[in-house]
N, C-alpha and C positions, 0 to 999 in steps of 0.2 A: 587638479582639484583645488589649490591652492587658489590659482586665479580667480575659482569660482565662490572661493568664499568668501574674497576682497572684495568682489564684485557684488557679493549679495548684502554685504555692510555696508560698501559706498549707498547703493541701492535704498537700503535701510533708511541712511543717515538724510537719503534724500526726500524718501518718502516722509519721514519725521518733520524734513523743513518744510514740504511740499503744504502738511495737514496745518502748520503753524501758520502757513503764509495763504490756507482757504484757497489752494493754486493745483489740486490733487489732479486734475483730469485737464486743466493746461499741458502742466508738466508732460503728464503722458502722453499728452499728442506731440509733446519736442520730442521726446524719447523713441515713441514710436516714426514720427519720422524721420531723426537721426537713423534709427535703425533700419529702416527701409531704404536710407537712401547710399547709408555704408556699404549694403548685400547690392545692390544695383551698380553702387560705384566702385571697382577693385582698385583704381588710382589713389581713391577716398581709406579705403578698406589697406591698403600697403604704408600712407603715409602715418596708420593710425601706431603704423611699428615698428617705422624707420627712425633707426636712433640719430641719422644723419640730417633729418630735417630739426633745428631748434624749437625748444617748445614758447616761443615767442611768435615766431613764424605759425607756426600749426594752430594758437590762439586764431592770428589773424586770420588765418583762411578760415578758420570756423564762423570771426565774427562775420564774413564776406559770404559764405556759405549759408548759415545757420542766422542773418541778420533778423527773421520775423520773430524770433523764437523770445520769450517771454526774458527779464532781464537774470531772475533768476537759474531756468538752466544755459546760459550763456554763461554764469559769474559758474556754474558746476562745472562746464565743460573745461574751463580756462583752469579752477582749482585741480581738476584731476590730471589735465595739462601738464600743470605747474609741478604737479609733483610726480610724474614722470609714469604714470599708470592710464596714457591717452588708449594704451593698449586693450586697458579693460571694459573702455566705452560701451561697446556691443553689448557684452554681459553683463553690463549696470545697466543697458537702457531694458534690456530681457527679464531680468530679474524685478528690476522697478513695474516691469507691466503685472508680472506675477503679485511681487507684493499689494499693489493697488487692488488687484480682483481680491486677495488675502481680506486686506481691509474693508473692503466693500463685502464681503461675504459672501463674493461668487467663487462657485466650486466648478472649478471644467473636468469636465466629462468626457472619456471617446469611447464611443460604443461604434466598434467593430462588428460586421455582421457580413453575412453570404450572399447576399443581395441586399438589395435595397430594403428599408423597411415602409411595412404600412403604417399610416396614423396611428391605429389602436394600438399594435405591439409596442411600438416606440412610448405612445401612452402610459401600457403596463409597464414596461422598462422604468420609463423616470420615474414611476409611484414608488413601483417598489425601490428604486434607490434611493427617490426622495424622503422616503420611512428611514432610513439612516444616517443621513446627511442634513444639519442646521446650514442653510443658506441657499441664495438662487442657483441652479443649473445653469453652468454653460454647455452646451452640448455639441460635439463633433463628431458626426458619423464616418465611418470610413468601411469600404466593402473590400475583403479580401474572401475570393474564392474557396481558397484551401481550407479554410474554415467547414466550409461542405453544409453546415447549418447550423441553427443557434447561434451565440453572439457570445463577446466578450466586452465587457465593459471596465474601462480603467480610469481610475480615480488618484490624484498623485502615486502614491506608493503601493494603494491598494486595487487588487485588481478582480475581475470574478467572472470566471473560463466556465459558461456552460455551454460550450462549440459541441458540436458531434466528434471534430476531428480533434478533440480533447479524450470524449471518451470512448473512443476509439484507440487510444494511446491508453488510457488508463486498463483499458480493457486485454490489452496488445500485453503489459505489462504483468497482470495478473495472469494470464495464462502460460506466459512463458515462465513462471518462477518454477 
């Protein structure tokens, strides 16, 4: 947890330079392809946490690596480098894509369902959550079986289970009391 709240400050401190330097959606394509290409590369992803490689050396293969990348997150990666946190890269470049939708006022979505959905239900779906919710919809569907019907839809922290295999349990519970 620790890490992730270093990670979510670097993040921060970057999206704050990011908005000063009118560079918001640069950045996040370094970020975002940092991070695609650390998950892709486990040689990438190992030196990011080996205390044995210097962080002079680990610079350079970054500048050799990462050379398109805007001057800015180049002088980031090198600072967080430098001060021996190369380790929390992933989780600042993760966090920073978060923050940026934050800023921009997109709110992601996954709506969970039993099958696939048609136009119009997904339709009703977003209305009604978009009555609650100030900002664009990001939306990600994903289909789990055992749901058996109806949907769950989750929103950061908030989440809203109208499944069958919900009240089924709820129903399971009251009868056994």
């Amino acid at each position: 947890m620790k890490g992730t709240k270093a990670a979510s400050r670097y993040a921060q401190a970057l999206l704050e330079l990011a908005i000063d330097m009118n560079n918001v959606d640069g950045i996040q394509d370094d970020m975002n392809f940092f991070l695609s290409t650390v998950l892709e590369n486990r040689e990438l992803e190992l030196l990011l946490s080996s205390p044995i490689v210097k962080a002079d050396k680990k610079i350079e293969i970054f500048n050799a690596i990462f050379d398109q990348f805007n001057e800015v997150s180049k002088n980031f990666l090198a600072l967080i480098t430098k001060n021996g946190r190369e380790a929390l890269l992933p989780q600042i470049a993760m966090s920073y894509g978060a923050k940026v939708k934050e800023h921009k006022g997109i709110v992601p979505i996954t709506i969970t369902t039993a099958a696939k959905l048609d136009d119009e239900v997904r339709a009703q779906i977003l209305a009604k959550v978009g009555e609650s919710i100030k900002g664009e919809l990001e939306v990600e569907e994903k289909i789990d079986e055992s749901l058996i019907g109806g949907f769950v839809v989750r929103m950061g922290d908030k989440q809203i289970d109208a499944s069958v295999s919900r009240q089924f349990k709820d129903l399971k519970q009251r009868l056994t009391r």
